[in-house]
TORPA-4810 file (N, C-alpha, C, O; in nm, 3 decimals):
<nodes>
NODE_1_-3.640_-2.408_1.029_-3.642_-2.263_1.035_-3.499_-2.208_1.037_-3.461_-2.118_0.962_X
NODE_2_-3.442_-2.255_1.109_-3.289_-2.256_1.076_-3.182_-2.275_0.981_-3.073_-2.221_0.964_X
NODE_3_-3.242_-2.361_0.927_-3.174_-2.349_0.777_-3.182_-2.300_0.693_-3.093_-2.284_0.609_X
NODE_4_-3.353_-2.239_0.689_-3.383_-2.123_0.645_-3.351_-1.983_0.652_-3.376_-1.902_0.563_X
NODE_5_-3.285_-1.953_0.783_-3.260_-1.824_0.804_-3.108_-1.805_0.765_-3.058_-1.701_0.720_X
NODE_6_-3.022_-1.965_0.800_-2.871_-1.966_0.728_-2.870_-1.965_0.596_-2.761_-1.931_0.550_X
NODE_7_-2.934_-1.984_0.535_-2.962_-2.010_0.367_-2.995_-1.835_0.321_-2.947_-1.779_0.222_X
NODE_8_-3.067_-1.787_0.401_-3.065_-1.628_0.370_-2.990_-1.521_0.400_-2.988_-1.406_0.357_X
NODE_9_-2.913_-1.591_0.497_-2.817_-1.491_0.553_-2.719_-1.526_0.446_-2.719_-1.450_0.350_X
NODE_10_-2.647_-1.614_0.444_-2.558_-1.675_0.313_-2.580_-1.607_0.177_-2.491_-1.567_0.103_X
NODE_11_-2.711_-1.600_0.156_-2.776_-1.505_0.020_-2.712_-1.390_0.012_-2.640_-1.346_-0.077_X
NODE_12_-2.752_-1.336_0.139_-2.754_-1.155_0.196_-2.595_-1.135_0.149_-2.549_-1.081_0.049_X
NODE_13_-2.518_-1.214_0.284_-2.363_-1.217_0.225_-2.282_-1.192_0.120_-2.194_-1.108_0.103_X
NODE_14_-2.338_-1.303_0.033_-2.272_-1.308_-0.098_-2.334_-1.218_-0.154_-2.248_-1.149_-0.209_X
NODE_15_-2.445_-1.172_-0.177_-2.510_-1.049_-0.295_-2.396_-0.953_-0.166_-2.276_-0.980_-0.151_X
NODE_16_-2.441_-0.889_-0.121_-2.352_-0.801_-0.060_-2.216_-0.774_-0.085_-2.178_-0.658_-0.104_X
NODE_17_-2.116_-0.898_-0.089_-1.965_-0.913_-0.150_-1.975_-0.865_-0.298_-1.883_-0.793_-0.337_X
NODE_18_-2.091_-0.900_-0.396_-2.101_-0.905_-0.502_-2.126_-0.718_-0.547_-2.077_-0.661_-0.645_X
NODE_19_-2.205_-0.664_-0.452_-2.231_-0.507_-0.495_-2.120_-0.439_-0.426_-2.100_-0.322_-0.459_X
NODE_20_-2.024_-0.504_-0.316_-1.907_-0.425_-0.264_-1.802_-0.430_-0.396_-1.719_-0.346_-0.433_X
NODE_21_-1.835_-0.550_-0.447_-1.719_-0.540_-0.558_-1.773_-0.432_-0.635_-1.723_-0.320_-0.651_X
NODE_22_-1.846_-0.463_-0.667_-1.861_-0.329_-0.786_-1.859_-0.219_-0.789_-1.827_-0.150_-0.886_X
NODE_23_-1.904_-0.172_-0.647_-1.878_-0.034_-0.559_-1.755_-0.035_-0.540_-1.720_0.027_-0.440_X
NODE_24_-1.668_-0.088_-0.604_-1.527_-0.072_-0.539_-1.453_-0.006_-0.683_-1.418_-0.079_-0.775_X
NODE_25_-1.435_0.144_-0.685_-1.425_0.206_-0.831_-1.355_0.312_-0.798_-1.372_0.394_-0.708_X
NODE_26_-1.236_0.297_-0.917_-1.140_0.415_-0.927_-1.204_0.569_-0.893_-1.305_0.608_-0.952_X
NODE_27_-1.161_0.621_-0.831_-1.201_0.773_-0.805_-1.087_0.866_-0.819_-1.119_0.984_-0.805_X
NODE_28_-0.932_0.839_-0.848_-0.873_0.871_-0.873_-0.852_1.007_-0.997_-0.901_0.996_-1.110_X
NODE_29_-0.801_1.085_-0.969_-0.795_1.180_-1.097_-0.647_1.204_-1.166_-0.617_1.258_-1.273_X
NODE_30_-0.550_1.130_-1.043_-0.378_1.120_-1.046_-0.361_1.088_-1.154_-0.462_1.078_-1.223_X
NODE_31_-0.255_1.064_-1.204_-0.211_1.085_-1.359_-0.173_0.911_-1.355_-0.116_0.874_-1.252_X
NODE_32_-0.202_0.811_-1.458_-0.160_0.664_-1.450_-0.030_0.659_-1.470_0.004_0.672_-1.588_X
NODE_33_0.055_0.644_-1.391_0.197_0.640_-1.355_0.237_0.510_-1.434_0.169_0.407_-1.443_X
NODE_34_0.397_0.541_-1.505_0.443_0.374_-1.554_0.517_0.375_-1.531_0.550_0.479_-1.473_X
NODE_35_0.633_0.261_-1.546_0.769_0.239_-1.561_0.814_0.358_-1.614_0.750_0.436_-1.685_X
NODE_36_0.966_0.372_-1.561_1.015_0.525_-1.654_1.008_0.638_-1.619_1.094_0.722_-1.648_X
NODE_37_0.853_0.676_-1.514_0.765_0.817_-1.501_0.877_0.856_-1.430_0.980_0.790_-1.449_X
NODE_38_0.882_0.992_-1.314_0.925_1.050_-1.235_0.836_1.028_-1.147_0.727_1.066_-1.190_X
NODE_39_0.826_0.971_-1.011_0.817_0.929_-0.915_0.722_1.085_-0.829_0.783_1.175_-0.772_X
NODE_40_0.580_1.078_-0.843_0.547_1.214_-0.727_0.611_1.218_-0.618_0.641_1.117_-0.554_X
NODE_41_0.645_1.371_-0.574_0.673_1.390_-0.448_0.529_1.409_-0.391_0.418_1.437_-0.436_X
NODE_42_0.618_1.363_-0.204_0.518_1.405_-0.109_0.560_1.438_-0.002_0.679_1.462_-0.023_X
NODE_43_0.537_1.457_0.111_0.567_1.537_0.245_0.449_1.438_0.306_0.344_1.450_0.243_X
NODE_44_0.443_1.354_0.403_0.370_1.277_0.512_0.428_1.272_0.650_0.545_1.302_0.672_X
NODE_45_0.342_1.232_0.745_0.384_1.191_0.876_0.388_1.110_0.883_0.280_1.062_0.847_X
NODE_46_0.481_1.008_0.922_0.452_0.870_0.980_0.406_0.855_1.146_0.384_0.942_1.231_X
NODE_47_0.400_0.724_1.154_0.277_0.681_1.271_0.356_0.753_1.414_0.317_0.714_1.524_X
NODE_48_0.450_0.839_1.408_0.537_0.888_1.529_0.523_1.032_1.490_0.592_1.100_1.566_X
NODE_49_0.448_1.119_1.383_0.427_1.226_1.384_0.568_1.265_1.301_0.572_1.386_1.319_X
NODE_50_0.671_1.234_1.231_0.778_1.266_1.128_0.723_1.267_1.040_0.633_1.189_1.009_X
NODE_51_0.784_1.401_0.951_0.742_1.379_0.803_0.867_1.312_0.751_0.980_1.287_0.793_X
NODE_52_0.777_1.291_0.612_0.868_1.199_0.521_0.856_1.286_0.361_0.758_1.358_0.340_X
NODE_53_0.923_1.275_0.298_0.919_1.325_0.158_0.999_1.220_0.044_1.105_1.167_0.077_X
NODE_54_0.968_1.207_-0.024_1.097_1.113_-0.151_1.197_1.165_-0.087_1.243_1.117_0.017_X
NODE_55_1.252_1.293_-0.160_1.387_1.378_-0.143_1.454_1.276_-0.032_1.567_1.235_-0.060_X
NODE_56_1.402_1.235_0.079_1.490_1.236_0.204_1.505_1.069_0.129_1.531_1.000_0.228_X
NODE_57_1.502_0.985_0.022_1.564_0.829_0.057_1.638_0.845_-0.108_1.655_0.739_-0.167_X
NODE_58_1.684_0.988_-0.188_1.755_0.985_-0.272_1.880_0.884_-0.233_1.943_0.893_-0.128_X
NODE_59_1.908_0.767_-0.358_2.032_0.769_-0.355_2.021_0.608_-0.278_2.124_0.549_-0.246_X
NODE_60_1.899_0.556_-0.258_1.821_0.445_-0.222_1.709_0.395_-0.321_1.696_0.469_-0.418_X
NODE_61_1.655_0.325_-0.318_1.527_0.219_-0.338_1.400_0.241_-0.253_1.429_0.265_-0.136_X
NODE_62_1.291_0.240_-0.273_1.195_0.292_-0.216_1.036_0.191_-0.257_0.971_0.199_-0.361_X
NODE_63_1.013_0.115_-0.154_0.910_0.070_-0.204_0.831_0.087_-0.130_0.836_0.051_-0.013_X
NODE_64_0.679_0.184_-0.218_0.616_0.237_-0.121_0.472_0.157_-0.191_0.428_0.142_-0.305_X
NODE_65_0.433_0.122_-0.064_0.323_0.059_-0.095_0.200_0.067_-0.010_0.203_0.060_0.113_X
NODE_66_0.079_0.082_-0.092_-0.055_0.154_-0.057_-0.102_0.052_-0.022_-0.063_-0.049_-0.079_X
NODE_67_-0.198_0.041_0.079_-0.311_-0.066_0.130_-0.424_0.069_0.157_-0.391_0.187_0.175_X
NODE_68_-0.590_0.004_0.154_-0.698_0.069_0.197_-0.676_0.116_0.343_-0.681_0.236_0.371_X
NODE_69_-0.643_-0.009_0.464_-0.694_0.013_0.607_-0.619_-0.014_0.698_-0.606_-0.135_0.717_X
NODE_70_-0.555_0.060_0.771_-0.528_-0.019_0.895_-0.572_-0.159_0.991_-0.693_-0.146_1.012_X
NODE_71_-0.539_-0.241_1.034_-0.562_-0.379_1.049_-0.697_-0.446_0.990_-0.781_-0.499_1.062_X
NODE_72_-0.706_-0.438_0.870_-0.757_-0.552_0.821_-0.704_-0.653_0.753_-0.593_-0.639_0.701_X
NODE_73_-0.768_-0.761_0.742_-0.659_-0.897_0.734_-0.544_-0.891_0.620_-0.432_-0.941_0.627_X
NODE_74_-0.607_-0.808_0.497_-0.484_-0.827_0.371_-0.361_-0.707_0.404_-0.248_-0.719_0.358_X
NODE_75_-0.406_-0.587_0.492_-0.349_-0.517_0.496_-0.242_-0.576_0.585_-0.128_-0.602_0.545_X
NODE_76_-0.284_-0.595_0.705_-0.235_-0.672_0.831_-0.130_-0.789_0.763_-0.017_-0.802_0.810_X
NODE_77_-0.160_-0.841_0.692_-0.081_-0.942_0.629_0.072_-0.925_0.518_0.173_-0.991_0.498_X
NODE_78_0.009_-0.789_0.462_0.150_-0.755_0.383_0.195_-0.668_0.424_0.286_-0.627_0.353_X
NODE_79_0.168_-0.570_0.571_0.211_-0.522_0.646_0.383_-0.572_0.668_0.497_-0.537_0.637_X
NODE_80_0.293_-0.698_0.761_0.360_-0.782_0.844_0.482_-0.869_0.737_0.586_-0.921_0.778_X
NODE_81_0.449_-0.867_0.636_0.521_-0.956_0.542_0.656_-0.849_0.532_0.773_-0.870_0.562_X
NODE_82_0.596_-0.733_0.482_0.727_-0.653_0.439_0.814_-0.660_0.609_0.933_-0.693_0.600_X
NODE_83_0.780_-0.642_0.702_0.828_-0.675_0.841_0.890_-0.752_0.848_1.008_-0.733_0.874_X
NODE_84_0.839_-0.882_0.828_0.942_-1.015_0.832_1.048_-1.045_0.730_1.115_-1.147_0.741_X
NODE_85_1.066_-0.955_0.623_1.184_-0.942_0.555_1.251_-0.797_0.561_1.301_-0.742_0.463_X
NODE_86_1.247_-0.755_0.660_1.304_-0.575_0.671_1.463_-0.616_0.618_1.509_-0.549_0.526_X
NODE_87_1.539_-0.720_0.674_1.708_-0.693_0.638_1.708_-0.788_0.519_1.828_-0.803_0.494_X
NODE_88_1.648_-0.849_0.446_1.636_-0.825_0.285_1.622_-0.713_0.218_1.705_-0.681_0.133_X
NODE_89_1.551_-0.663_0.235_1.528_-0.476_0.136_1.652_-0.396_0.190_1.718_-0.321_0.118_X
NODE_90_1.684_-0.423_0.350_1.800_-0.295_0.378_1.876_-0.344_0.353_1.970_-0.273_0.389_X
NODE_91_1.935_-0.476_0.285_2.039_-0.513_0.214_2.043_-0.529_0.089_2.147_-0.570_0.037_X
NODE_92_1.913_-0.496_-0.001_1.904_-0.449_-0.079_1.922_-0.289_-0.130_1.912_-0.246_-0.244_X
NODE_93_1.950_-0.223_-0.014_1.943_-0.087_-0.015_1.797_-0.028_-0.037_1.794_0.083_-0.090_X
NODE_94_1.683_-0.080_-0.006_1.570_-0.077_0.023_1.497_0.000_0.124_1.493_-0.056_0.234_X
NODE_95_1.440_0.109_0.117_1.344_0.144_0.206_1.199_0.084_0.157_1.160_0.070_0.041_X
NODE_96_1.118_0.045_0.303_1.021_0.040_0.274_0.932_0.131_0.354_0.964_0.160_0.470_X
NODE_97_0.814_0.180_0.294_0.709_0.255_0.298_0.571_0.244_0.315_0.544_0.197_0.205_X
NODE_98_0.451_0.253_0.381_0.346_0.195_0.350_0.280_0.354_0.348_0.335_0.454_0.396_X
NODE_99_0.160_0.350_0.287_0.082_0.486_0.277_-0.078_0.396_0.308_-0.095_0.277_0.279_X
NODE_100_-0.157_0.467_0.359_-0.290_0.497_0.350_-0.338_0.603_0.401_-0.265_0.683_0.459_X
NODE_101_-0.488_0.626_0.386_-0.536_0.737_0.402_-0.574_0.750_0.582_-0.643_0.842_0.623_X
NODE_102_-0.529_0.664_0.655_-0.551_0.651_0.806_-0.452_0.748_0.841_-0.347_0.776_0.784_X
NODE_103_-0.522_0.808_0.979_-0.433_0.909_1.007_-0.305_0.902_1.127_-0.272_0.786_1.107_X
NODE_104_-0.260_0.925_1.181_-0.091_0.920_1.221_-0.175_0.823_1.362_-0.127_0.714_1.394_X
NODE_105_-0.294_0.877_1.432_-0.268_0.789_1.544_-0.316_0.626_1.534_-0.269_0.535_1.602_X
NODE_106_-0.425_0.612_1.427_-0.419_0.516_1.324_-0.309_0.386_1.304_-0.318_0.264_1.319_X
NODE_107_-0.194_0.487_1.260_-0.076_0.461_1.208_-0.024_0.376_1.328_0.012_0.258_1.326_X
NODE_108_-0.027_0.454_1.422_0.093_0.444_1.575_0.027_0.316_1.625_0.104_0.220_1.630_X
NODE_109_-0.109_0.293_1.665_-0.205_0.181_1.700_-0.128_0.070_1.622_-0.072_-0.015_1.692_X
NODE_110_-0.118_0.059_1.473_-0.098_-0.019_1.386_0.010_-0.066_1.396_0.048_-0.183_1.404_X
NODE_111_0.071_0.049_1.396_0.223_-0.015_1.374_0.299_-0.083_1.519_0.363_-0.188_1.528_X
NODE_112_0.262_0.027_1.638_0.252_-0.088_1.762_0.225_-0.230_1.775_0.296_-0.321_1.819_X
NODE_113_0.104_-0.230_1.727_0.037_-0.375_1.732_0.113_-0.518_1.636_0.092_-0.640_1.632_X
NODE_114_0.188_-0.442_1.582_0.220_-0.507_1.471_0.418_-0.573_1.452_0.475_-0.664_1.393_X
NODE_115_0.455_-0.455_1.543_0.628_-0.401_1.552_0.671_-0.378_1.421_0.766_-0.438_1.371_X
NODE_116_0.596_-0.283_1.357_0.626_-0.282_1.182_0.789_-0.176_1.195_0.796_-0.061_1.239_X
NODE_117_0.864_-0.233_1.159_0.997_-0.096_1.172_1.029_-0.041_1.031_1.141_-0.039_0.980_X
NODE_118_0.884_0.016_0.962_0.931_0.085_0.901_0.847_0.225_0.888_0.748_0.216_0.960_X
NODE_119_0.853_0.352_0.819_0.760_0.409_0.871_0.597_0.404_0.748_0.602_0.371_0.630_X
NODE_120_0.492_0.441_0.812_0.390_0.410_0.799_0.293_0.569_0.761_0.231_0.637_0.843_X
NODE_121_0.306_0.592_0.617_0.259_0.709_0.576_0.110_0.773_0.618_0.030_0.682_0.600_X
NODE_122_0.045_0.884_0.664_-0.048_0.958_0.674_-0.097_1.007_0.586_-0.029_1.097_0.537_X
NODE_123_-0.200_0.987_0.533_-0.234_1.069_0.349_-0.381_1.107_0.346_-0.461_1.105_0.253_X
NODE_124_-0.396_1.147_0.483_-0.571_1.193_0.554_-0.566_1.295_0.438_-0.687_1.310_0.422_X
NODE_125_-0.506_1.377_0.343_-0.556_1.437_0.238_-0.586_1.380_0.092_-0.643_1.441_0.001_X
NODE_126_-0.545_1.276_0.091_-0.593_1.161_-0.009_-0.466_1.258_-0.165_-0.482_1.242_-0.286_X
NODE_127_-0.370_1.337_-0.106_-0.291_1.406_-0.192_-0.225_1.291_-0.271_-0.254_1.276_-0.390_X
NODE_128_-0.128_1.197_-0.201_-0.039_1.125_-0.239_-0.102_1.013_-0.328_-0.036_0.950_-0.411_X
NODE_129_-0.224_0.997_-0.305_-0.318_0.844_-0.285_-0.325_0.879_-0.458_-0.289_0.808_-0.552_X
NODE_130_-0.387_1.024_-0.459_-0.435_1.075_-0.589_-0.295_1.088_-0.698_-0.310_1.069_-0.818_X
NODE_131_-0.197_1.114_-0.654_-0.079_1.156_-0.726_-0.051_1.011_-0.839_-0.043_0.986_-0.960_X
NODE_132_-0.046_0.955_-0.724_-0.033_0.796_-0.767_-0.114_0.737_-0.830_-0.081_0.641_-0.899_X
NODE_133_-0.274_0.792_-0.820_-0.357_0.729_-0.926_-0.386_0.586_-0.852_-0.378_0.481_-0.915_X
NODE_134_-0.418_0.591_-0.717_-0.443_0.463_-0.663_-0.578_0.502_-0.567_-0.626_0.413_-0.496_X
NODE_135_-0.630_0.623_-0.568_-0.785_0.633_-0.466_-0.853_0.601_-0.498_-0.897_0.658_-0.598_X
NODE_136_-0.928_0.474_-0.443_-1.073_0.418_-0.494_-1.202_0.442_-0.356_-1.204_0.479_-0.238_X
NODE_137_-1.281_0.402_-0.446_-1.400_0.420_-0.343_-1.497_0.254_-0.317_-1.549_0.171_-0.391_X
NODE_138_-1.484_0.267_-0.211_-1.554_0.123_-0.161_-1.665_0.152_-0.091_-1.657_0.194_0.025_X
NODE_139_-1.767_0.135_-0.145_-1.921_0.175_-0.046_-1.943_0.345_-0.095_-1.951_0.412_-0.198_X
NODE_140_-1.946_0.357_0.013_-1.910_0.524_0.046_-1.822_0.631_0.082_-1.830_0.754_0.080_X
NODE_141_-1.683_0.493_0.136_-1.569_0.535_0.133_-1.453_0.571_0.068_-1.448_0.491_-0.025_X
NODE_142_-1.380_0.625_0.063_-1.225_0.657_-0.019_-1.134_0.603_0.076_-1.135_0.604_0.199_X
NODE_143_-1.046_0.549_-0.020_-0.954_0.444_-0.019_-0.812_0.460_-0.079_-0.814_0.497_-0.197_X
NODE_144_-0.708_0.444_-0.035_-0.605_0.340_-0.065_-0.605_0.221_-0.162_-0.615_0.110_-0.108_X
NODE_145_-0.594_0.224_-0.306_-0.631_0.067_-0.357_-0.509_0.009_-0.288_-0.437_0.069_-0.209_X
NODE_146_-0.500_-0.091_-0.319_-0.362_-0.212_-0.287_-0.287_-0.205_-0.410_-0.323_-0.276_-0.504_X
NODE_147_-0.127_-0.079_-0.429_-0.108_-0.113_-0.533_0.032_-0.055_-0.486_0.043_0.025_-0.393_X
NODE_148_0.138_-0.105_-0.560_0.297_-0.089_-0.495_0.366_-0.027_-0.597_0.314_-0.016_-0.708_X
NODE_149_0.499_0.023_-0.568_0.572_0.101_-0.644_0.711_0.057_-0.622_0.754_0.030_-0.510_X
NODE_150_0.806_0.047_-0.765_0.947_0.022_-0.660_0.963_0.160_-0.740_0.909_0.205_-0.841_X
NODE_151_1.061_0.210_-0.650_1.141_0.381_-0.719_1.281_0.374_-0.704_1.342_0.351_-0.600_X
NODE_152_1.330_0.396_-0.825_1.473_0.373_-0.776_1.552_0.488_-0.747_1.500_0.599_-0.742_X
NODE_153_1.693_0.468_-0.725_1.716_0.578_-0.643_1.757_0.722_-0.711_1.800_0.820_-0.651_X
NODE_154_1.742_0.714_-0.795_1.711_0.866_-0.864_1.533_0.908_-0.934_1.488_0.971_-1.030_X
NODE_155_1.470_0.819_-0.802_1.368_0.879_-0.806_1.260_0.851_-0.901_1.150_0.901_-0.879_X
NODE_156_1.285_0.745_-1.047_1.156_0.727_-1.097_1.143_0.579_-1.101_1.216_0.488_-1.059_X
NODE_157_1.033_0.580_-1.162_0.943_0.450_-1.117_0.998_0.292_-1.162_1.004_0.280_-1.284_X
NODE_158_1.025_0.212_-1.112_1.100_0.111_-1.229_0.986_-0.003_-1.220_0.980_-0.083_-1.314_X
NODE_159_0.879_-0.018_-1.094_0.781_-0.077_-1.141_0.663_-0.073_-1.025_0.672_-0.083_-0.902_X
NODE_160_0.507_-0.049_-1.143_0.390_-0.080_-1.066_0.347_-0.181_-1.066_0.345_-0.252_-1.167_X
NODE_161_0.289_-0.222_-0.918_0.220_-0.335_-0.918_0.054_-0.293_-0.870_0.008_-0.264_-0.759_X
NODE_162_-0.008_-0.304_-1.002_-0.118_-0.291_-1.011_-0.265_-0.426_-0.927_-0.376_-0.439_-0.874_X
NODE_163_-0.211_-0.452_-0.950_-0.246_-0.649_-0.861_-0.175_-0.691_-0.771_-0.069_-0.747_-0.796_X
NODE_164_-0.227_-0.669_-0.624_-0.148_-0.729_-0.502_-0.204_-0.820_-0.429_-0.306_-0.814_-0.361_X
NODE_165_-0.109_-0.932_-0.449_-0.175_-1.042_-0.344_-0.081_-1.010_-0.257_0.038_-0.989_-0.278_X
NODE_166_-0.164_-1.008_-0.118_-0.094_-1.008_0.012_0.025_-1.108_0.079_0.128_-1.080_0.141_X
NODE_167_-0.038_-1.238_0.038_0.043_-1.357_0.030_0.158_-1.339_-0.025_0.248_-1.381_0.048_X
NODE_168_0.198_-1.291_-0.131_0.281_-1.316_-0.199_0.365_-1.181_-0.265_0.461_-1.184_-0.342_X
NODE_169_0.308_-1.084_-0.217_0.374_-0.919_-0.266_0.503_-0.942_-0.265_0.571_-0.945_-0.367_X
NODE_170_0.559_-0.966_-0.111_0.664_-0.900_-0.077_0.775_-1.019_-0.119_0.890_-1.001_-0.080_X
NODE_171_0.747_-1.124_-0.186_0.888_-1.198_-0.204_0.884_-1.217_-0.387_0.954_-1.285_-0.461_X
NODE_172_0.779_-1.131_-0.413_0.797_-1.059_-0.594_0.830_-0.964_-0.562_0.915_-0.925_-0.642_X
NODE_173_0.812_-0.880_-0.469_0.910_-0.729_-0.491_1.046_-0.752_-0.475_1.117_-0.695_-0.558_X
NODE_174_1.121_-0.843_-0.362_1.238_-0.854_-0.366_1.329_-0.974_-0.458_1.447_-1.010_-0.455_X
NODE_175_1.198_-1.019_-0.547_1.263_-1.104_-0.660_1.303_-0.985_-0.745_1.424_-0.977_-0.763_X
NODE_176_1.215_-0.873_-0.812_1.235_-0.789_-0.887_1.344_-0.673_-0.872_1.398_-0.608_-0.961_X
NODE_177_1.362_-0.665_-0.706_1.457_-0.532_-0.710_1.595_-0.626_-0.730_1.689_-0.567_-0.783_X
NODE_178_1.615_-0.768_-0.693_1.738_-0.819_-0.682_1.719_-0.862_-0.866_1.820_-0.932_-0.868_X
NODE_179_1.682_-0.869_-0.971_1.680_-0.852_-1.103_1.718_-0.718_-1.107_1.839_-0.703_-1.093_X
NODE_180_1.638_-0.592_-1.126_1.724_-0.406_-1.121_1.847_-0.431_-1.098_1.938_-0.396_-1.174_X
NODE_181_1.860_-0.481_-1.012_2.009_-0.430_-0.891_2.132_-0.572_-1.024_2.248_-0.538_-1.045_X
NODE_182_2.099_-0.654_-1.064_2.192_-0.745_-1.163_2.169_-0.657_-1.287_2.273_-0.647_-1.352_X
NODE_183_2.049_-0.581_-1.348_2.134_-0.559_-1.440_2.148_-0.419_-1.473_2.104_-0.365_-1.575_X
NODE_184_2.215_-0.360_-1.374_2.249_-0.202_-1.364_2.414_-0.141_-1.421_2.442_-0.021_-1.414_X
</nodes>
């Protein structure tokens, strides 16, 4: 009887993973941003209640990068990644950025839990999410896809990363900005 009920739950599971994927769909109306574009502005709070805008990291590097959720494991993971290389990017002349649609106390929980030192965007209006052409919907929810930006420092885009593995984001972003930065 037991193996029976693990054998169905296992079923349930996987069909379930299988209709989350598919429920998992651009809702975006933002314009598909490329290499080249001009970089949207925005105005956010980070997880300490500061706003943030582009304007304020002119004249820098900016990699701002979207996750769906506050501590869940992939988020939690490239969180923490961009964390454990903070004086790579600021010696790259690097800011880093994270955005989702969680809101500032969200943020503060997160970034506590975490000692993330960088700041951690508010986008409870799904403004920025949309600008970028990265809001998806999972279930019933709106989302943050997982998708990164480097901006350089006059502001436009030099590259999207449309496909993010958590594992491995953050030591291709600083392979790529240290390529920019050689041949400028």
């Amino acid at each position: 009887m037991v193996k029976i009920m693990n054998k169905a739950i296992a079923s349930f599971v996987l069909g379930l993973s299988l209709v989350s994927l598919v429920l998992y769909t651009s809702v975006s109306s933002g314009s598909d941003l490329n290499e080249g574009d001009v970089a949207p502005g925005f105005n956010l709070q980070d997880q300490n209640g500061e706003w943030h805008s582009l304007e304020d990291y002119k004249g820098q590097y900016v990699v701002l990068f979207f996750y769906p959720k506050d501590g869940t494991p992939g988020c939690t993971t490239e969180a923490c990644s961009f964390r454990d290389n903070i004086f790579e990017f600021k010696s790259l002349n690097t800011q880093i950025l994270g955005v989702s649609l969680d809101d500032v106390e969200s943020h503060q929980e997160f970034s506590e839990k975490y000692s993330l030192p960088y700041p951690i965007l508010a986008d409870v209006n799904e403004s920025c999410a949309d600008d970028y052409g990265v809001l998806g919907k999972f279930m019933m929810m709106t989302m943050a896809k997982r998708q990164s930006f480097i901006i350089d420092p006059q502001g436009k885009i030099l590259k999207r990363y449309s496909k993010v593995d958590p594992d491995t984001h953050t030591s291709e972003v600083i392979e790529d900005l240290k390529s920019f930065r050689e041949n400028i």
